[in-house]
N, C-alpha and C positions, 0 to 999 in steps of 0.2 A: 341455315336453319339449325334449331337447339336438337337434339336428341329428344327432349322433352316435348317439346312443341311439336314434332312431327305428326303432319296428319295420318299421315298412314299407320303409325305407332297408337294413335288415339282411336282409329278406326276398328286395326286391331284387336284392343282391348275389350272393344264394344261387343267387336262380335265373338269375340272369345266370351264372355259374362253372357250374350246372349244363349249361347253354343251351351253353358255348362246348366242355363237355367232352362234350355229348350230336353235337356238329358233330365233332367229333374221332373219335369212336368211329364215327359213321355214315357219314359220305361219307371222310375224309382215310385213316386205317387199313386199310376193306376196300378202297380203290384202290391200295392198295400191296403188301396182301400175297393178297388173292384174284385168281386167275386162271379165269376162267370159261369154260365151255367146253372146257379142256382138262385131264383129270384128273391127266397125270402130270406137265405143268408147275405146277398148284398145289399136287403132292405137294412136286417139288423146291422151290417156293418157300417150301412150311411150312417141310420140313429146314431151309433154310438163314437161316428168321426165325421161329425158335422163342421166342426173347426176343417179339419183337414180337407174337405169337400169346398168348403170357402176359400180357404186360403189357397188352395188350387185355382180358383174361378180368380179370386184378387191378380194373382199371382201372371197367370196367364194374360188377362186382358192388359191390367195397369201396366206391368213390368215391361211388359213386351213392347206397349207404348212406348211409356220412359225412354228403355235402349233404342229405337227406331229412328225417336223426336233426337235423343244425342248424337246420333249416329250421324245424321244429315250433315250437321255443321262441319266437320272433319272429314268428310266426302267431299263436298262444297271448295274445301280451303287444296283439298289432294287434288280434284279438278280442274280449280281457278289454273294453278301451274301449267298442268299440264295445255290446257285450251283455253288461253284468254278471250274473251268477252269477242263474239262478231262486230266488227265495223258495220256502225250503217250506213244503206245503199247511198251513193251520192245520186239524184239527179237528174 
């Protein structure tokens, strides 16, 4: 098996890009646009970072997808190796 090809190398990286977009969404995002404690300063700051309130919500659902749905296939192949397919029962 290639370097390249490796599942585990692929899985990896998955969940590394998930890992750095899961840091983003948690700590860097709501330090910027939630205002705690006071309600009509975080109204004004939704208003005026409406992109960024979306692009959060995009960001969150879709991506998270995306990485999840790639992730499987590369599990799948790290898997198949290790535990080939059950024989069925004869009988």
């Amino acid at each position: 098996m290639s370097p390249a090809r490796n599942p585990g190398r692929v899985v990896g990286f998955w969940y590394l890009l998930s890992y750095w977009a899961a840091r983003l969404r948690l700590i860097y995002i709501p330090n910027k646009l939630f205002v705690h404690g006071d309600g009509g300063r975080h109204g004004r700051q939704h208003r005026a970072h409406q992109m960024g309130f979306s692009i959060r919500n995009v960001e969150r659902d879709l991506f998270g997808a995306v990485v999840l749905i790639f992730s499987c296939s590369p599990f799948y192949r790290l898997f198949k190796v290790v535990r080939p397919a059950a024989r069925p029962c004869s009988s």
